[in-house]
N, C-alpha and C positions, 0 to 999 in steps of 0.2 A: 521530479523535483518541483514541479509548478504545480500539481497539486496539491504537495505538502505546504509551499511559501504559500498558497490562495487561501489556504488552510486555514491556517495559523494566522493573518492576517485579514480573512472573513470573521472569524470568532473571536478578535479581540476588538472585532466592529460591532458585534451584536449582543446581546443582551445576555446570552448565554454564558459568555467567556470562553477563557482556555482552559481555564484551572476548578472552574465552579460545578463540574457536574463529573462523575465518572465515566459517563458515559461518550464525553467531550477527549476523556482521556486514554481512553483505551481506544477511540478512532485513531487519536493522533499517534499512538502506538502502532498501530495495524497499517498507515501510511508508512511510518518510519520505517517497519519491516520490510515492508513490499519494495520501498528505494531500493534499500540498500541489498534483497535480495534481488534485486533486478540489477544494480549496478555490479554484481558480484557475476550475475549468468554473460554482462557483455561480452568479455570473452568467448565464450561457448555459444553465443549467438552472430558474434563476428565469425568464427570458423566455420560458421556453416552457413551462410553467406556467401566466404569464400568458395569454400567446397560447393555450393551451388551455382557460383561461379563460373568455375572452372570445370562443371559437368563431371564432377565427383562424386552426385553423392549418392548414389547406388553402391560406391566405396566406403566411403566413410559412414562409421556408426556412431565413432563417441559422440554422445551431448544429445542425441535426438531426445532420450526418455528423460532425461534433464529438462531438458526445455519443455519437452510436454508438461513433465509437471509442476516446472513451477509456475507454465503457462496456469494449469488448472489451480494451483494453490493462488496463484497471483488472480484468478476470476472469482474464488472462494472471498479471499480477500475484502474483494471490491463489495461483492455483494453484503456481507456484515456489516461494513464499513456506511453501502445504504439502508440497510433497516436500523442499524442504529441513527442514522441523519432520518429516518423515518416516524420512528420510534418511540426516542427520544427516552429510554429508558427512566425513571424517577433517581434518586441519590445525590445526596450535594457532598463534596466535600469538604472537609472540615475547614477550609477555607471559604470555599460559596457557603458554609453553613454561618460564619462570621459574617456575610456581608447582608446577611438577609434583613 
């Protein structure tokens, strides 16, 4: 979540925007995902917490390949998210193309 608020309140500090480049907006897109599929796995990563807890979890199996991958989708994520802050692909939007 503080990524995203840092986000969105770094880029409407800089010169870029939020809205002026494609490139600005498909991060803010690939943020938005990552939250909400990370706040979608807290359950399945509270249980297995618990279960390793409680020295369970050589019992329990649901959620591990879950979390693995959306551990790996959630690093996929990150990583696009920096080559495009790298990158900075060209494209303005027909909005940033208005304000040029």
């Amino acid at each position: 979540m503080a990524s995203l608020l840092f986000g969105v309140a770094q880029s409407l500090g800089t010169p870029w925007g939020l809205f002026r480049y494609y490139w600005i907006i498909f991060k803010l897109a690939l943020t938005v995902l990552a939250v909400v599929v990370l706040l979608l796995q807290t359950p399945i990563i509270d249980a297995l917490g618990e279960a390793a807890m409680a020295g369970n979890m050589g019992t329990w199996n649901g959620g591990r390949a879950a979390v693995i991958l959306h551990s790996a989708g959630g690093l996929l994520l990150l990583l696009l998210a920096t080559v495009l802050s790298v990158y900075k692909p060209r494209g303005l939007t027909r909005y940033g193309a208005s304000r040029v």
